[in-house]
C-alpha positions in Angstrom: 2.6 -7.9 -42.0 1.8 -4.6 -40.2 4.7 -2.2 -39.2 3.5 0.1 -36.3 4.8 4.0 -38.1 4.5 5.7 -34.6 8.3 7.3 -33.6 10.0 4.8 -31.4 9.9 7.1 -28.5 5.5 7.0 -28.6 5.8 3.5 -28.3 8.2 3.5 -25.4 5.9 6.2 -23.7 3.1 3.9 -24.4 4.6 1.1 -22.4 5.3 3.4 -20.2 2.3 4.9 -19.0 1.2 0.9 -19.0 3.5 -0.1 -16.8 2.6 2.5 -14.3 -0.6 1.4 -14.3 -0.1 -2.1 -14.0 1.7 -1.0 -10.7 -0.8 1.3 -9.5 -3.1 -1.5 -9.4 -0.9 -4.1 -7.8 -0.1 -1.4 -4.9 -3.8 -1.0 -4.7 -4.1 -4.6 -4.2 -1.5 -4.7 -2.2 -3.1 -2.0 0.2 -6.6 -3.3 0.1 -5.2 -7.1 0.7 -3.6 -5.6 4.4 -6.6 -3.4 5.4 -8.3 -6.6 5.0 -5.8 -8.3 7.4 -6.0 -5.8 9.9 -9.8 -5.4 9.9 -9.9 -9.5 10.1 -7.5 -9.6 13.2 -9.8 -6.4 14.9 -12.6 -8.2 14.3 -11.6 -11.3 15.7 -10.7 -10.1 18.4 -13.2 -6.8 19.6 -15.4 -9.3 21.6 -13.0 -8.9 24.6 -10.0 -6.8 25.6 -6.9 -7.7 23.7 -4.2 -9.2 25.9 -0.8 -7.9 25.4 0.4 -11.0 23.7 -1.9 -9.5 20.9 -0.4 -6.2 20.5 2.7 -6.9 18.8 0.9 -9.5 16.0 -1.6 -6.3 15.8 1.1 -3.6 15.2 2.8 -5.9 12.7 -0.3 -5.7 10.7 -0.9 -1.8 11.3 3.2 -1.3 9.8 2.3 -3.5 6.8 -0.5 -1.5 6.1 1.3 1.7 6.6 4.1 0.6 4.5 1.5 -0.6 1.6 -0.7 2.6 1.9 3.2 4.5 1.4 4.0 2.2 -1.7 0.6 3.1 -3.1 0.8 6.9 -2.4 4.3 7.5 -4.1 3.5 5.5 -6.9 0.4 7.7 -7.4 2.6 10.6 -6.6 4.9 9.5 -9.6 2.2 8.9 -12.0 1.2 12.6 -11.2 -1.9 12.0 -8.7 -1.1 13.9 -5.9 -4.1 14.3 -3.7 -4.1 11.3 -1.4 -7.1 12.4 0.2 -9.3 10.0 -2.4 -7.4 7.2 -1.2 -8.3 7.6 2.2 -11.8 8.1 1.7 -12.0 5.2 -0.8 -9.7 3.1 1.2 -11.2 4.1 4.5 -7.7 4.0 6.2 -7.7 4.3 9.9 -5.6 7.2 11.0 -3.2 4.9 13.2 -2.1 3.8 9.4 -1.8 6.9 8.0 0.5 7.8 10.5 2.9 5.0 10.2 3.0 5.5 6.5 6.7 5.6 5.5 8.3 4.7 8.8 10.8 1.7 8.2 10.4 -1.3 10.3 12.5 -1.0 13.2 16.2 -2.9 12.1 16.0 -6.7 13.8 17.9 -7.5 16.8 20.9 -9.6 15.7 21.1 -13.0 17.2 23.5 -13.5 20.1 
């Protein structure tokens, strides 16, 4: 039976720094997963002028991504990476996300 002889506080910075980047990869995913979506829709539909029925389903997809490009950027931020300019290479984001990043949805219309 092994006892580990490191001061409890190590360990707990150990788990720590693990956890961090456990979420640094899911937020990763996460951002990748709806760049993926957006691309998909654009391409689908770049053969002919998108009718305005489109636009909204589109714009849905440009907020998600801006709001998983945001999730991924403070996390990094909080893990002390703080040049995001990597992940936008990396990532290539399109600008239109970047710019959304952090805005909230807009609050839904209750029912009447």
């Amino acid at each position: 039976m092994s006892r580990d002889l490191r001061p409890p506080v190590d360990i707990l910075h150990y788990e720590i720094v693990q956890e961090q980047a456990s979420a640094l990869g899911r937020m990763g995913r996460a951002l990748e997963q709806s760049l993926t979506r957006l691309r998909e829709f654009d391409a689908a539909h770049a053969s002919s002028e998108m009718p305005a029925s489109m636009q909204p389903a589109r714009r849905k997809l440009v907020m998600e991504a801006g709001h998983a490009l945001w999730m991924f950027v403070v996390q990094r931020e909080a893990s002390g990476l703080r040049d995001s300019r990597h992940i936008m290479r990396t990532y290539n984001v399109p600008s239109e996300v970047q710019r959304c990043m952090g805005l909230a949805p807009a609050p839904s219309k209750p029912a009447s």
